[in-house]
C-alpha positions as CSV (number, residue, x, y, z in Angstrom):
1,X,-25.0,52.9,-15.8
2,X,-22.3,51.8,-18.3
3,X,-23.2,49.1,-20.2
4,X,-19.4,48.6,-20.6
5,X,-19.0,47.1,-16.9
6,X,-22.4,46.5,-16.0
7,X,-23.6,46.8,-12.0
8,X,-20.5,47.9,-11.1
9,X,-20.4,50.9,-13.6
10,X,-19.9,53.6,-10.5
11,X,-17.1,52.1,-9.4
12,X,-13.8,53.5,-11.1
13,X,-11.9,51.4,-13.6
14,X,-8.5,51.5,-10.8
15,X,-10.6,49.8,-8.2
16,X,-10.7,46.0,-9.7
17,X,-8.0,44.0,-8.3
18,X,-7.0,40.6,-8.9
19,X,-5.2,38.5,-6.4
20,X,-3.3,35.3,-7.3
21,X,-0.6,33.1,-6.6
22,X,0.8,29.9,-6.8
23,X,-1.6,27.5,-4.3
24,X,-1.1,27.3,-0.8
25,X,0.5,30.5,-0.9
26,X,-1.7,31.8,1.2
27,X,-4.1,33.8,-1.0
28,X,-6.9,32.6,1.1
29,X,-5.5,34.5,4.3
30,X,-5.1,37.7,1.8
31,X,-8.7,37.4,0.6
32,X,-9.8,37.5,4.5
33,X,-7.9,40.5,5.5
34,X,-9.1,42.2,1.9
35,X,-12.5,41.7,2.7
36,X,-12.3,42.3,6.6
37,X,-12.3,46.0,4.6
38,X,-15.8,47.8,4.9
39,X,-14.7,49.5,1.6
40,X,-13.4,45.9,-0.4
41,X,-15.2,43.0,-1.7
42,X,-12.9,39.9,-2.4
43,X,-14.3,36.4,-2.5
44,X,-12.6,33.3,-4.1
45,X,-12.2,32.2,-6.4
46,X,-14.1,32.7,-9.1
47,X,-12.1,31.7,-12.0
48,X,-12.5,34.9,-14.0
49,X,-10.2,34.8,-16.3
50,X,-8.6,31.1,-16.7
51,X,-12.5,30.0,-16.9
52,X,-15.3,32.1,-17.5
53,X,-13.0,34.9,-20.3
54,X,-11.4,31.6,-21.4
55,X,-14.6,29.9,-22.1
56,X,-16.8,32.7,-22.9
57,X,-14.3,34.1,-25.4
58,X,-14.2,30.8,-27.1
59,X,-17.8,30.9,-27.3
60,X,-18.1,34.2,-28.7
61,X,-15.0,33.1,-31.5
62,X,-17.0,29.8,-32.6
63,X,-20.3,32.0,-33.1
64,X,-17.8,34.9,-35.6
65,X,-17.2,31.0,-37.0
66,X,-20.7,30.1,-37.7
67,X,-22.3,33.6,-39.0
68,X,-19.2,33.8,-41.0
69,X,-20.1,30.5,-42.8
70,X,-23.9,31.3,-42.6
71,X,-23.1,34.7,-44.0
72,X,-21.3,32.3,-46.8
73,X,-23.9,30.3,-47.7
74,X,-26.4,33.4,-49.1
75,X,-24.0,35.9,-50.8
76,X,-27.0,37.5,-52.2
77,X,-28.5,39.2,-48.7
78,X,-26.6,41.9,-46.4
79,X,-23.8,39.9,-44.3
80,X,-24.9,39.4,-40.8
81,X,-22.3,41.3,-38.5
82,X,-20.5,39.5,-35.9
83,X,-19.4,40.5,-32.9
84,X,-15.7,42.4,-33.3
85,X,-13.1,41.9,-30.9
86,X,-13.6,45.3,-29.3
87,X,-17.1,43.6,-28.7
88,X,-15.3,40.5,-27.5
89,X,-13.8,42.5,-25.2
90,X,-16.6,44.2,-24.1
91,X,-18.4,41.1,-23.3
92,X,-15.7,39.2,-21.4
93,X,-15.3,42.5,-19.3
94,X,-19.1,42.5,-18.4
95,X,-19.1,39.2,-17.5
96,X,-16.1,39.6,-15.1
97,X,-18.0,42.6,-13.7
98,X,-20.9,40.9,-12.9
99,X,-19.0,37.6,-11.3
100,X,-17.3,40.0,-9.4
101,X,-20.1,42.3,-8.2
102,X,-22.7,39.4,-7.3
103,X,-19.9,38.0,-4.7
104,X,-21.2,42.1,-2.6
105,X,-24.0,42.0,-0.3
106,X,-25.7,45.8,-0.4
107,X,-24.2,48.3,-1.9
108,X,-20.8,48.2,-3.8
109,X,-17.4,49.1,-2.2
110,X,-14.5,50.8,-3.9
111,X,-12.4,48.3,-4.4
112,X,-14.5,45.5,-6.2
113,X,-11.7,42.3,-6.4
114,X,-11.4,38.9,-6.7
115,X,-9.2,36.0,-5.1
116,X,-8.1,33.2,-7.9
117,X,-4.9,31.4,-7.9
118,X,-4.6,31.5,-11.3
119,X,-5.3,35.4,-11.8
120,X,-2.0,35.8,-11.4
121,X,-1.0,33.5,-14.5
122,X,-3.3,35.8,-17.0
123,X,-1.9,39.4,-16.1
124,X,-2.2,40.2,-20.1
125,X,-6.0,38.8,-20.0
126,X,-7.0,40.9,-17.3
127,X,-4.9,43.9,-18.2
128,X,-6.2,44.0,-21.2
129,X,-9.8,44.0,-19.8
130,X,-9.0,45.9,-17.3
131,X,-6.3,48.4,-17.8
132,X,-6.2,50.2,-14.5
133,X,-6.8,47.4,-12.2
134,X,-4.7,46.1,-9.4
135,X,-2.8,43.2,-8.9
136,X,-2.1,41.5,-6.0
137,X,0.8,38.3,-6.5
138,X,1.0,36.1,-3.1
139,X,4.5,34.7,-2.6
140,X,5.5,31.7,-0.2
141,X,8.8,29.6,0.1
142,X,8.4,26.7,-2.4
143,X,9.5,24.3,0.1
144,X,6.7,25.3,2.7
145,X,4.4,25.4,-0.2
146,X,5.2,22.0,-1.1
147,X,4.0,20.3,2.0
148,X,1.1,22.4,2.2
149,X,0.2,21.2,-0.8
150,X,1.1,17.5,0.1
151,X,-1.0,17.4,3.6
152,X,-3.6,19.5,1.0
153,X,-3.5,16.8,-1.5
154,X,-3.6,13.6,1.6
155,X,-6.6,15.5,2.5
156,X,-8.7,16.3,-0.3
157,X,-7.6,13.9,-2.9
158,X,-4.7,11.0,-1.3
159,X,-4.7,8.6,-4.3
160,X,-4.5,11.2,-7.0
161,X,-1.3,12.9,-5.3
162,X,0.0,10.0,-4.2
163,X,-0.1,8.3,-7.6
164,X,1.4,11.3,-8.8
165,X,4.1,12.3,-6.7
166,X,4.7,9.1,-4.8
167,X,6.4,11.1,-2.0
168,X,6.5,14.9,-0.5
169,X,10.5,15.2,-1.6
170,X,9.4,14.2,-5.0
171,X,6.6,17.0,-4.8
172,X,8.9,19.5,-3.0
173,X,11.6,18.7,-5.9
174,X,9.5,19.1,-9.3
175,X,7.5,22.4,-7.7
176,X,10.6,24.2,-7.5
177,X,12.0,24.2,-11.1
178,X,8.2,25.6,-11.6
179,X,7.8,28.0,-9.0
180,X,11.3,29.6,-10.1
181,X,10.1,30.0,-13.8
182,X,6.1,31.3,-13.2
183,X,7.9,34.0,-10.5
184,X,9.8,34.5,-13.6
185,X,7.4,34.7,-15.8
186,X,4.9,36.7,-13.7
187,X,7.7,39.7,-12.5
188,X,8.4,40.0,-16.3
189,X,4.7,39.9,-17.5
190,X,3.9,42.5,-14.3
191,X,6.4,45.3,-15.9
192,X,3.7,46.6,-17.9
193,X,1.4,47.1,-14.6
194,X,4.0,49.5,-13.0
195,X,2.8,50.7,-9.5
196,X,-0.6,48.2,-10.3
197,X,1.4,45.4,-9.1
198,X,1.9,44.4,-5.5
199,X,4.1,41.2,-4.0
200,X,2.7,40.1,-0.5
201,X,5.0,37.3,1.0
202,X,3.4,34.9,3.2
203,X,6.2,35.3,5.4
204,X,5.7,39.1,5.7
205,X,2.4,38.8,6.7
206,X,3.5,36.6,9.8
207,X,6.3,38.9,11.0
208,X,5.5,42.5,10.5
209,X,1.7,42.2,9.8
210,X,0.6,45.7,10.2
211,X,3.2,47.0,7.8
212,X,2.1,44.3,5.7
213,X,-1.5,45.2,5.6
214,X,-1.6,48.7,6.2
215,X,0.5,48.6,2.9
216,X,-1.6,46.8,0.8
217,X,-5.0,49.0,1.9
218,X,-2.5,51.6,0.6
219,X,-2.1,50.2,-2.6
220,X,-5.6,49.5,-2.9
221,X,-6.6,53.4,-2.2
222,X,-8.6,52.4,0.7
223,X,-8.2,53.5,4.7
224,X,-5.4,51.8,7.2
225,X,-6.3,53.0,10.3
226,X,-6.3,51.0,13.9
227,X,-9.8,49.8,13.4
228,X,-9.1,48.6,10.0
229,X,-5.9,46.7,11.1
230,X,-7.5,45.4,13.8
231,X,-10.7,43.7,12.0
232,X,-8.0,42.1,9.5
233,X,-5.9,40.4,12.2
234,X,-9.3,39.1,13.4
235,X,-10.4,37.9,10.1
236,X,-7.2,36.3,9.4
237,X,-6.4,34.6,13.0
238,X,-5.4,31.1,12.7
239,X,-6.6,30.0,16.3
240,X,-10.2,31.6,15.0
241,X,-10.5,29.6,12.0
242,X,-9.0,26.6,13.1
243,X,-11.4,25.8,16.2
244,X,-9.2,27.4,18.9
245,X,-5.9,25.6,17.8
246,X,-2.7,27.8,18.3
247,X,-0.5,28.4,15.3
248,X,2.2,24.9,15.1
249,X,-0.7,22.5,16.6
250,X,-1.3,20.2,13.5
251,X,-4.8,19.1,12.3
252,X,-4.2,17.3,8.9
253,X,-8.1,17.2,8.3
254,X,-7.9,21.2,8.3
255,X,-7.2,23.0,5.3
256,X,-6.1,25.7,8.2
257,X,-3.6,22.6,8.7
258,X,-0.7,24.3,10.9
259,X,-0.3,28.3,10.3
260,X,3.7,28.5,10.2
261,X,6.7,29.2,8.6
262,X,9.4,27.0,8.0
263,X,7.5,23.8,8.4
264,X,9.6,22.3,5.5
265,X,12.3,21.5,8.2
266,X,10.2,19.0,9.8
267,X,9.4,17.0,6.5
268,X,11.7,17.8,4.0
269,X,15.3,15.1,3.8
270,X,18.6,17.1,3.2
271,X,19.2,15.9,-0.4
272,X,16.1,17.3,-1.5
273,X,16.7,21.0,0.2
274,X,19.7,20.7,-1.7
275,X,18.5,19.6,-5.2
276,X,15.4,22.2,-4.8
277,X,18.7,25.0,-4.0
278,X,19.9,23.9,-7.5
279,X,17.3,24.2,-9.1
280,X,15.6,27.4,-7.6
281,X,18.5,29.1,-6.0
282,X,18.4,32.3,-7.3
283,X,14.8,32.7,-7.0
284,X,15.1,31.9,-3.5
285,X,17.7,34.5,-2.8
286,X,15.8,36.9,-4.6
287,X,13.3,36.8,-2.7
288,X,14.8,36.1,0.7
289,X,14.0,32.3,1.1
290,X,17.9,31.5,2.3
């Protein structure tokens, strides 16, 4: 075993993948299919690099801190050695490991991943730690994603969002400028990666999902047959994990609230489409969102 990554040391280093996104992207419905794979493991989210490397690094940086001022206070014995950054490293990467492994029942698969919003936001983090992994960057129209995330917010946590935002166009509006610049900033971080990184759109995934999903086992080195199609559309059906209800029938008290595309028709006023055009235009034709 490699003491380097821990109980996954059999698994090789191009088999960790991180998936991530900007919320209510739909990176839950990608972790479903992903781990409808007998040959992948991906729960969420497990926060492995904008928590635990986050916090665990600043642990291992305040005790370099202390055993350097220990080490200060008797210059007369052998400085205690603290642990280097290729140490640091070594650490954070174990620990990531082992998240990541403890989420598999039985053996390990190949493809050992993990599904965290933010994942996507620490592509130098987790490259560095990982430099043959796989990432996986879940894109949705910002106006759809905005009223996800208002019914999300009226759902889970009303007074914070409507404190906040005071209203869905305010939401749609400030998400916009934001989603434009993090797409931004993600493409250009994501250079580096090469064939390692992989854009999924939401929308994709509802109009041509086999291509969609036989593509992404593809890029993850694993099998795309029938069978393996056929136990992702059934992991990922909306009327199975909302209770029977057909995509477009509403239930606000669902976080499987109303599986479509386009919704921001319904709820969005004409001013704000426009002012969200002006501020994310380009982004939007970019990526197809007309």
């Amino acid at each position: 075993m490699n003491s380097d990554t821990g109980p996954a040391g059999d698994l090789r280093p191009d088999r960790f993948c991180f998936v991530g996104g900007q919320g209510k992207s739909g990176t839950t419905w990608v972790q479903l299919l992903l781990d409808s794979h007998p040959d992948i493991c991906c729960h969420g989210e497990g926060h492995p690099a904008d928590v635990l490397a986050i916090q665990l690094g600043q642990a291992v940086d305040n005790h370099r801190q202390f055993i350097g001022g220990n080490n200060a206070a008797f210059p007369e014995l052998r400085p205690y050695a603290s642990i280097d950054e290729d140490g640091r490293r070594r650490v954070l990467r174990h620990a990531i490991t082992t998240l990541l492994a403890s989420q598999c029942a039985g053996p390990l698969p190949a493809v050992l991943a993990d599904r965290t919003p933010a994942n996507i936001e620490y592509i130098g983090l987790l490259n560095d730690l990982f430099p043959q992994a796989r990432f996986v960057h879940v894109l949705r129209d910002p106006r759809d994603v905005a009223v996800s995330l208002w019914f999300h917010g009226q759902r889970t946590n009303p007074e914070w969002i409507n404190s906040r935002y005071r209203s869905i166009d305010t939401l749609a509006i400030e998400l916009a400028g934001g989603w434009a610049s993090a797409v931004e900033t993600v493409r250009r971080q994501a250079r580096v990666l090469g064939e390692r990184y992989r854009e999924i759109r939401y929308e994709d995934l509802k109009s041509d999902f086999a291509a969609t999903v036989g593509g992404l086992f593809e890029f993850l080195g694993v099998e795309a047959g029938a069978q393996h199609l056929a136990a992702a559309a059934q992991a990922g059906d909306f009327k199975r994990l909302a209770g029977g209800r057909d995509p477009g029938a509403e239930n606000r008290d669902s976080h499987f609230r109303k599986g479509i595309s386009g919704d921001w028709r319904n709820h969005l006023r004409a001013d704000t489409v426009a002012r969200i055009s002006s501020r994310a235009g380009a982004a939007l034709a970019t990526l197809g969102y007309r």
